[in-house]
Residue, then its C-alpha position, 0 to 999 in steps of 0.5 A: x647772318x648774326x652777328x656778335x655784339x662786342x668781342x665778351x658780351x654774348x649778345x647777337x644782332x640780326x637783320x630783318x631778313x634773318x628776323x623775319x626767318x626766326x618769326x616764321x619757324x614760330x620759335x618760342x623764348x625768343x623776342x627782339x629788341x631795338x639796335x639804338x644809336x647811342x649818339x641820337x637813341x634812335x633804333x637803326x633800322x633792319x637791325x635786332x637785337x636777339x632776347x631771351x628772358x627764359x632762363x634755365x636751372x643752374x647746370x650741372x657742377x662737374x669735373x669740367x668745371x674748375x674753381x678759379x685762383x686769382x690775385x684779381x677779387x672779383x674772379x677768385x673762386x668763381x666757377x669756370x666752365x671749361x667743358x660743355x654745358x650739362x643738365x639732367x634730362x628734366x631740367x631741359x623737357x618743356x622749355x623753350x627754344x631761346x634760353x639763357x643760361x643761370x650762369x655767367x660763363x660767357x665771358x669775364x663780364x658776367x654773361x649769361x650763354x645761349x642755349x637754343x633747342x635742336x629745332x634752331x640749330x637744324x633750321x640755322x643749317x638748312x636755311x645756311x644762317x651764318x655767324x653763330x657756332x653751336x656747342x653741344x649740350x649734354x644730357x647727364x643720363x646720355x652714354x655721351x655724358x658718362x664718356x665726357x665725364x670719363x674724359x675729363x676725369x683722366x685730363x685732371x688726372x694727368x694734369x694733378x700729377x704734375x705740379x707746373x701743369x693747371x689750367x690758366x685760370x684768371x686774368 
């Protein structure tokens, strides 16, 4: 199983066990890092940290995303991800299996997402891995892409015409 880290960081730990599994499938952008005590700094053992330092292209900028309005500074006029995650085809050829993303749309604190390849998500289901859900990322040359975007085009729509409805950006 992995499991979370904390209820807003995005970060995921493992066992040896689900390490060991990951080192065999050879994946590549993915390393390991110690699970320390705070109290002693010492690492606990059959624990990992799961880490990545490639880091994608910023995504693409689409009507799934909405500009915040908050009384709070620190959120006002950020940009919030309310859909999938999108990129031109290019930007995702060649890279490695464990990616982060440029953006900090994980959660309130700045972190960045996990991208992982369809090769880790096809091994997590036929090794019945637990603990991780996986959304789709899109591909901006997909029909899918054009149906998404076709889709969210029509929400804001329906939502601009009434003037009590907004998504509930912010705190």
């Amino acid at each position: 199983m992995v499991g979370a880290i904390g209820g807003c960081e995005s970060e995921y730990v493992c066992g040896s066990a689900v390490a060991s599994i990951f080192d065999s499938e050879a994946f590549s952008g993915l390393s390991f890092v110690p699970v320390n005590n705070p109290r002693t700094n010492t690492p606990h053992e059959g624990f990992h940290q799961l880490y990545s330092d490639d880091v994608l292209d910023p995504a693409i900028v689409d009507c799934s995303i909405e500009r915040i309005q908050s009384d709070w500074l620190e959120e006002d006029r950020k940009l919030r991800h309310l859909g999938n995650l999108s990129y031109p085809e290019e930007a995702l050829n060649n890279k490695a299996d464990f990616l982060r993303t440029a953006e900090p749309w994980a959660s309130w604190n700045g972190w960045p997402s996990w991208v992982v390849s369809r090769k880790v998500v096809d091994m997590f289901r036929d090794k019945k891995l637990r603990g991780w859900a996986f959304r789709p990322v899109l591909l901006r040359e997909s029909d899918t892409y054009s149906s998404y975007i076709e889709q969210w085009t029509y929400l804001n729509k329906l939502i601009s015409q009434y003037s009590r409805s907004e998504f509930d950006g912010g705190r």
